[in-house]
N, C-alpha and C positions, 0 to 999 in steps of 0.2 A: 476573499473566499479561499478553503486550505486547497486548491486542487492545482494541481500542475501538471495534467496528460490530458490532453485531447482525443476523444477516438480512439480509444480501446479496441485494438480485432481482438482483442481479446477480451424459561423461567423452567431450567429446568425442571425435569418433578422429580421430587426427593419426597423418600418413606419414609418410615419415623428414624428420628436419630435414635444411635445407640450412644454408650459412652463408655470411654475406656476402665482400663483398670485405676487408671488414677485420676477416675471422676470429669476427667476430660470432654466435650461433647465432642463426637468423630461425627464425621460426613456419614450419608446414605449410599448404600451401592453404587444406585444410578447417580451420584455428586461422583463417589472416586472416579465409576467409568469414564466419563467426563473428564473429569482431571485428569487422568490417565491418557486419553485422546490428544488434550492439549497441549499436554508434556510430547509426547510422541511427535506432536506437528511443529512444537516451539522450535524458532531459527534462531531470533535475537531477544535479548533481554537491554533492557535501559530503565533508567532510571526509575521510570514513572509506568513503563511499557513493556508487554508480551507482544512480539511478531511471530506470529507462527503460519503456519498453509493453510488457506483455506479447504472445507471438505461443502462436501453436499447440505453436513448437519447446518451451516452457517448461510443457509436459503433465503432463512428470514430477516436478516441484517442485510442483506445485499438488494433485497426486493428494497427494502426502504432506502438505501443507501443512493440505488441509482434512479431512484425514484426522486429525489429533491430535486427540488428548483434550480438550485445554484449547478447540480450535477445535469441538469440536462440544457443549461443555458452553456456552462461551459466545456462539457466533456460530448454531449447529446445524446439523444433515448435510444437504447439498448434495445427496446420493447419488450424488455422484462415486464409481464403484467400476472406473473403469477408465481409460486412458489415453483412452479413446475420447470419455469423460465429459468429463476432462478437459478435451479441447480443444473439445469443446463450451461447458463452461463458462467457457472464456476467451471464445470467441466471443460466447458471447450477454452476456454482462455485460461485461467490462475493453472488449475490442475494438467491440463495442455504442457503449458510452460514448464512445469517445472519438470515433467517428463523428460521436454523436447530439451530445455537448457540446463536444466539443473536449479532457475530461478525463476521469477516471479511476482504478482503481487499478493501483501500479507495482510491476514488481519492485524490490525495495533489494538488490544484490548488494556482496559486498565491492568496494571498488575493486581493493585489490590483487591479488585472485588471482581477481574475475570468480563469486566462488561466490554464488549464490543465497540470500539469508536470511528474508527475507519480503516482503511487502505491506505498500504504504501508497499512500494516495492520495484523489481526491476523487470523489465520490457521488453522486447527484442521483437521489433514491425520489420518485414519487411523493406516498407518504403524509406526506411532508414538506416543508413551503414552501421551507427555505434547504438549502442544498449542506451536507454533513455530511464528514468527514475521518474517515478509516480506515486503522488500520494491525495487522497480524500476522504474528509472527514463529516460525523455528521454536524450541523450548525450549533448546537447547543455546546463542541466542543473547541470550538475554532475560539483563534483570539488564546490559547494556551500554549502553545510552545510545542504542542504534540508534534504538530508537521515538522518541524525543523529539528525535534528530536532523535524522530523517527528515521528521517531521511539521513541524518547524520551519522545514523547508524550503519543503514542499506547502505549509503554510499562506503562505508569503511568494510562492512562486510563484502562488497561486491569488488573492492580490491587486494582481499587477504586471500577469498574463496575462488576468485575467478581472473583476478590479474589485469581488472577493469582500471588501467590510470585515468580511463577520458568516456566520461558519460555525461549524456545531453539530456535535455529533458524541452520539451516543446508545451506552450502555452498560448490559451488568444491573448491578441494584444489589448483589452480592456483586460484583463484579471489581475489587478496591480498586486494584490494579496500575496499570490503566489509567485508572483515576478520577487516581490519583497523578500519572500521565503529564499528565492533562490538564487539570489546575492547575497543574502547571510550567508549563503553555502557555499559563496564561491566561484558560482558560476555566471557567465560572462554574457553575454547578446553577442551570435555569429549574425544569425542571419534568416531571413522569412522564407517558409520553406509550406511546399503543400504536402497531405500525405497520401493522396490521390489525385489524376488530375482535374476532378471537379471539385475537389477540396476548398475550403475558404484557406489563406494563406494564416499560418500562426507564426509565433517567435520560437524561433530555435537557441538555446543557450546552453553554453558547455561547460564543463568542469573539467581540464585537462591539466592533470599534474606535470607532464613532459613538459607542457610552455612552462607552468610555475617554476619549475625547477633551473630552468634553463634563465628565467629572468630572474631568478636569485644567484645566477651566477657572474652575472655583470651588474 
């Protein structure tokens, strides 16, 4: 499963087309404003992938989002049960965050056609000293490469933008998926850690360039 954060505290309608002077078909108003919107919130670009902020408009992707199987076996229910929740839910965590740190988690939309896939981005709990990296996707998408794209990305941006050498990311210990995702990335198993103290204990695993560096020097 693409999910790697535990415990989060935190069609369009288009008019008729018109068409250019050189017989081109252009977008609808409401398509630019849109576009416009997404440009505006876009952070990172990759290959395959748009990350941008989440807004209120992206209600209906997050209702279904945390709504899966996989996302309440391994992250657990938000009780997000309405759009209304929803945009709640962006508000006071993604949109929160980016307030309070500068970062956050993002949508990862296809490039090409703008669709919606999942989450990924950066964290900052309380119950935990360093920034943690989170990402999920919906099932129809997993099994492509997006998480480890994605994330490969957040982690690069979260040390040019913010000076992050060493971020962790915490997972349960059955979600082999995402453990897999992230030792492709890099990161290492420290140690089982709660994030409350009635919390179930998960894996905590880090990605610190300071140790890399230093065991490339012997």
């Amino acid at each position: 499963m693409e999910y790697s954060f535990a415990d989060l505290d935190n069609a369009l309608a288009f008019g008729g087309w018109r068409m250019s002077r050189k017989n081109q078909p252009m977008i609808s108003q409401g398509q630019e404003n849109a576009d416009d919107q997404r440009s505006i919130l876009k952070v990172l670009e990759t290959n395959r992938l748009i990350l941008r902020r989440l807004s209120t408009e992206d209600a209906d992707f997050i209702l279904e989002l945390v709504n899966e199987p996989s996302w309440l076996r391994f992250i657990g229910d938000k009780g997000v049960r309405s759009i209304a929740d929803a945009r709640d839910y962006i508000l006071k965590g993604p949109v929160e965050s980016y307030a309070r740190f500068g970062f956050g988690l993002y949508l990862a939309e296809l490039k090409e056609n703008g669709i919606p896939i999942g989450l990924c981005g950066l964290i900052k709990r309380e119950s935990l000293k360093d920034v943690d990296i989170g990402f999920a996707f919906l099932p129809k998408f997993w099994g492509k490469g997006y998480a480890y794209e994605s994330a490969s990305a957040v982690m690069a941006y979260g040390k040019s933008a913010f000076g992050l050498n060493r971020i962790v990311a915490v997972t349960t210990p059955d979600n082999q998926s995402s453990i897999k995702v992230l030792e492709k990335l890099g990161f290492k198993f420290e140690q089982m850690v709660r994030l409350s103290v009635d919390a179930p204990e998960i894996k905590l695993f880090a990605h610190d360039e300071s140790v890399q560096q230093q065991k490339g020097k012997h």
